[in-house]
C-alpha positions as CSV (number, residue, x, y, z in Angstrom):
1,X,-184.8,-212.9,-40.3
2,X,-186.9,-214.2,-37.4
3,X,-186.2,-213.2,-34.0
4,X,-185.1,-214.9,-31.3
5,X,-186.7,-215.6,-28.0
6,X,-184.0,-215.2,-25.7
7,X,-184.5,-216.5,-21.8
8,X,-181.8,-215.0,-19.6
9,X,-181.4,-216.6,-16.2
10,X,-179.1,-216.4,-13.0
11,X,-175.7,-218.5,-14.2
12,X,-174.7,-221.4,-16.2
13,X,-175.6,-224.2,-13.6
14,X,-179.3,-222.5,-14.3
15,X,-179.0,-222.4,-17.9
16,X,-178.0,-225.9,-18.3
17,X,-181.0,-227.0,-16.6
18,X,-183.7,-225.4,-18.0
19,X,-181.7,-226.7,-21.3
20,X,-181.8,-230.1,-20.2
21,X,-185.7,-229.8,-19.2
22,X,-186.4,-228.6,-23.0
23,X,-184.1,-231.8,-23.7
24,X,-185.9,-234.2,-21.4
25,X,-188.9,-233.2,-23.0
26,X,-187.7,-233.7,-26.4
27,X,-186.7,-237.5,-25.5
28,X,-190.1,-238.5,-24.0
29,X,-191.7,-236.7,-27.3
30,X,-189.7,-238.5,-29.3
31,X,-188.0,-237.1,-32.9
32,X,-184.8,-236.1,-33.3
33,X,-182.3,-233.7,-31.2
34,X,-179.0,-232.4,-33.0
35,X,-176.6,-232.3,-30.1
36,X,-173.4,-229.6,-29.5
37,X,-170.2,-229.4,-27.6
38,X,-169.1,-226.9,-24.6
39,X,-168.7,-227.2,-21.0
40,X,-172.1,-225.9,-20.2
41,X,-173.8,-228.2,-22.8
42,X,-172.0,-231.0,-21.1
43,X,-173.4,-230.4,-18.0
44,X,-176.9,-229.9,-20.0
45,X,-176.6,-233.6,-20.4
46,X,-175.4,-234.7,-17.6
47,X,-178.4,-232.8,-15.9
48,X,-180.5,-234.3,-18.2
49,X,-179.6,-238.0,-18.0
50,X,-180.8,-237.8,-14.5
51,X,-184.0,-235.8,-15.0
52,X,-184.8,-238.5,-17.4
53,X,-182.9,-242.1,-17.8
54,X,-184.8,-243.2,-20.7
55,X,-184.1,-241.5,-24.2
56,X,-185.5,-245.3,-26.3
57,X,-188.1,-242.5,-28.3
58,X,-185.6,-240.1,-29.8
59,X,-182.2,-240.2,-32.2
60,X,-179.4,-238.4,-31.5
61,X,-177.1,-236.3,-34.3
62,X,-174.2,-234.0,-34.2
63,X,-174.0,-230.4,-35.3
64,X,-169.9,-231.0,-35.7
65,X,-167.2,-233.0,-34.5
66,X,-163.7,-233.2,-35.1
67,X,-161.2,-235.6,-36.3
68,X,-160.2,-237.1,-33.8
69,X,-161.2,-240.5,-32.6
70,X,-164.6,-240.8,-30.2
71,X,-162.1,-241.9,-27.3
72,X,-160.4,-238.7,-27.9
73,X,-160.8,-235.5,-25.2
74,X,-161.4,-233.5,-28.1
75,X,-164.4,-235.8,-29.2
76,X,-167.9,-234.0,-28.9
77,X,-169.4,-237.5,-29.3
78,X,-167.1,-239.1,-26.8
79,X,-167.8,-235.9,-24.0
80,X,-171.5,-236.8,-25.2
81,X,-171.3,-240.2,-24.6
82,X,-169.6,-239.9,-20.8
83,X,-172.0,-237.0,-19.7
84,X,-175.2,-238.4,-21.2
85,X,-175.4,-241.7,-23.0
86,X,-173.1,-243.8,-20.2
87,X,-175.3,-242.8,-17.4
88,X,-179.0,-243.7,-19.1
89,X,-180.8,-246.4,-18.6
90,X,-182.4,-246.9,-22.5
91,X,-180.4,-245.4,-24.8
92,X,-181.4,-243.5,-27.8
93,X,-183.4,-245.1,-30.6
94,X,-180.7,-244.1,-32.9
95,X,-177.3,-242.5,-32.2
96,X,-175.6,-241.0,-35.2
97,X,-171.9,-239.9,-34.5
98,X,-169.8,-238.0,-36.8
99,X,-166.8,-240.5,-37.5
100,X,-164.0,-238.2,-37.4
101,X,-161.4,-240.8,-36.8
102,X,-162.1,-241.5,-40.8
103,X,-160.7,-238.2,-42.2
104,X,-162.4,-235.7,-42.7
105,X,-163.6,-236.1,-46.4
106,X,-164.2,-240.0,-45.6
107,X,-166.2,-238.5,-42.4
108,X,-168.4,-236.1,-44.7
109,X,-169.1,-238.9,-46.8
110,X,-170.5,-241.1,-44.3
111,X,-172.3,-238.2,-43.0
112,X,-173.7,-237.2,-46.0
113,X,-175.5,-240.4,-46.4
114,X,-176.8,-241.6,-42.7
115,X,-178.8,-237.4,-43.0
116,X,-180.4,-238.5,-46.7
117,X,-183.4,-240.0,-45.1
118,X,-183.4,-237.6,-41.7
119,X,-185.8,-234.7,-42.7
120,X,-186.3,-232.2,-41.0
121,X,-184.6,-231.9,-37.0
122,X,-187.2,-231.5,-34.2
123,X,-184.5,-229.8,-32.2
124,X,-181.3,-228.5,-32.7
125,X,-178.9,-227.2,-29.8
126,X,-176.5,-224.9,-30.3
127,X,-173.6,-223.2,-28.0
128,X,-171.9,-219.9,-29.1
129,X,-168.2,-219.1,-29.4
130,X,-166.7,-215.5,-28.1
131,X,-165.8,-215.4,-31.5
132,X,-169.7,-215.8,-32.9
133,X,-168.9,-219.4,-34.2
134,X,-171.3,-222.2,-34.3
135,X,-170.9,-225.8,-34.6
136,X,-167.6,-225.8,-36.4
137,X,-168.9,-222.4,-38.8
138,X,-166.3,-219.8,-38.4
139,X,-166.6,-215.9,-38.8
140,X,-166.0,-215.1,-42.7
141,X,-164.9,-218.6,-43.8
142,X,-166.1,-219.7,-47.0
143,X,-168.6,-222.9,-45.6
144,X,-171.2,-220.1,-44.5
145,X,-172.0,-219.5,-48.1
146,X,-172.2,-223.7,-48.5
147,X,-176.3,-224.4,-49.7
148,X,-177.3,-228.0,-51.3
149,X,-175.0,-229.6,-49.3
150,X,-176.1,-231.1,-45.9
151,X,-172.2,-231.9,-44.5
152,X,-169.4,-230.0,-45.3
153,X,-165.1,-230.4,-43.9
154,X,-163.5,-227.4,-42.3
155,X,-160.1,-226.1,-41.5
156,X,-159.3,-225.4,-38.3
157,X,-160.8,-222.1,-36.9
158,X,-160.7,-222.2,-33.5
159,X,-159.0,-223.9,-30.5
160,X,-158.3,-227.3,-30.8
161,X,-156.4,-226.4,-34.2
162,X,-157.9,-229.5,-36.4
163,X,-159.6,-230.6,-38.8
164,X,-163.5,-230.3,-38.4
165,X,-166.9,-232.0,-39.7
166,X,-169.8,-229.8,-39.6
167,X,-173.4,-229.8,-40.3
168,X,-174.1,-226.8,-43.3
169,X,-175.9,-223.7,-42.0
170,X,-179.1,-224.5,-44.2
171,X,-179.1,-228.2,-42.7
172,X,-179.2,-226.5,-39.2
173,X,-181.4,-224.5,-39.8
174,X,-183.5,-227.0,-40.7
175,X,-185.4,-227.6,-37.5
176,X,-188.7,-227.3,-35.9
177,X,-186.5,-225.7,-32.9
178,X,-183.4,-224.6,-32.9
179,X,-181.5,-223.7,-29.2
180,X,-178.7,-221.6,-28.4
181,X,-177.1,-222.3,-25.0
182,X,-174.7,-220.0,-24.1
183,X,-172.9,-218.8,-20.4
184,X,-170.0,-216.8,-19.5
185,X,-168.9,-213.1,-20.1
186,X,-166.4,-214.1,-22.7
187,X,-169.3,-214.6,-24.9
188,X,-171.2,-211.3,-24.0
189,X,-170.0,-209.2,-27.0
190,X,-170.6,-212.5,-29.3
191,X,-174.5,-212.7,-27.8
192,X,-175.3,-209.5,-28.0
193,X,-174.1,-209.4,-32.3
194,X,-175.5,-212.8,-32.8
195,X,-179.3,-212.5,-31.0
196,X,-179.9,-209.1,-31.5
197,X,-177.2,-207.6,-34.1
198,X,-178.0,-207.7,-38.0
199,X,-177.3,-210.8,-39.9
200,X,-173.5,-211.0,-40.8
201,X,-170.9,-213.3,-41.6
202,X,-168.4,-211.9,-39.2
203,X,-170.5,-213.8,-36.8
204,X,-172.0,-216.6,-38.1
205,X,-174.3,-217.3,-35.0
206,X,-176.7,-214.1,-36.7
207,X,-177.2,-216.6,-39.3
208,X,-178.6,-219.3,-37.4
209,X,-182.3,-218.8,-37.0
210,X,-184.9,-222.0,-37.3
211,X,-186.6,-222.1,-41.0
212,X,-189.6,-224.3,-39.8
213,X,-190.5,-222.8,-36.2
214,X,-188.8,-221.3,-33.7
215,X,-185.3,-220.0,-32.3
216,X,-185.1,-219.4,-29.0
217,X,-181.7,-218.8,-26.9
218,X,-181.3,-219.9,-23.1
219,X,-178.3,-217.2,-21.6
220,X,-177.0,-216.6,-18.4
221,X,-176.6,-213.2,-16.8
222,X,-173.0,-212.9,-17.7
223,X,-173.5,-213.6,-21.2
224,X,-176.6,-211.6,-21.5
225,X,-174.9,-208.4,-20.6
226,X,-174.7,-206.6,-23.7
227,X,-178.0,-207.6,-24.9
């Protein structure tokens, strides 16, 4: 398995900005980003949005979501949509929510179809759980073993208890670039097993390397301490 190239920097107000510079830069390139939820990806976006107001070159997508309506708190899209989407100027070319107000096997469906035509990702951002978990991939559940399938509906595995959507491993791996994002010292013991441990299921973040290019993982000095 590839290795990662991890940056560690001062605290999560630091990280979050040189995340949303690598975003930025993704925008004006144009392409597609596959976008996460978490408090320092939030402010990642928010960051961003005023770095860069103008995002008409690049479609967004969702690693996971859960089923909830897009007004929901719980919403990735809808904390997506106030931190970054609300306050650009040109929005995205294209932006492709997970409807999780539908169910989620109605959800998947949907899902399923709008990714036929969407190749291959030209970044994917990911946060890290202190439990190893990525998008909505939990440690030794069954849907890290899912291949052929792009989309895939989870029980609950973490905090809030329901129902999830959730891009397959293989699908997020499939990605010119793939970004974890990751602060606090509650996810030091998950960083240093997912970035530098062996590849296991107990913590499916070791899984999650890019299959076309590179991984690379932006972590601040709390996170990093284990490494």
């Amino acid at each position: 398995m590839s290795s990662v190239d991890i940056t560690v920097v001062a605290d999560a107000e630091e990280a979050a900005r040189v995340v949303a510079e690598r975003l930025v830069e993704q925008a004006g390139a144009g392409g597609s980003i596959v976008l996460t939820g978490g408090s320092t990806p939030r402010r990642a976006y928010q960051i961003a949005a005023e770095l860069e107001p103008d995002w008409s070159g690049v479609e967004l997508w969702w690693g996971d979501e859960r089923c909830v309506p897009p007004d929901d708190p719980q919403s990735n899209y809808g904390m997506a949509k106030k931190a970054l989407l609300d306050r650009l100027e040109a929005q995205p070319a294209a932006v492709h929510r997970m409807q999780g107000e539908l169910g989620r096997d109605e959800a998947v469906a949907e899902y399923k179809h709008e990714l036929a035509e969407a190749g291959t990702f030209d970044l994917v951002l990911l946060g890290l759980g202190p439990d190893g978990h990525i998008a909505s991939l939990f440690p030794n559940f069954p849907t890290l073993d899912v291949t052929g399938r792009d989309v895939l509906g989870s029980q609950a595995g973490h905090e809030p208890f329901v129902e999830r959507i959730s891009l397959t491993l293989p699908r997020l791996c499939n990605t010119e670039e793939l970004l974890f994002l990751v602060a606090g010292a509650d996810k030091a013991d998950a960083v240093a097993r997912a970035l530098d441990g062996r590849p296991s299921h107990a913590t499916p973040g070791s899984l999650a390397r890019s299959a076309e290019g590179t991984t690379r993982a932006v972590v601040d000095r709390a996170a990093a301490s284990k490494l």
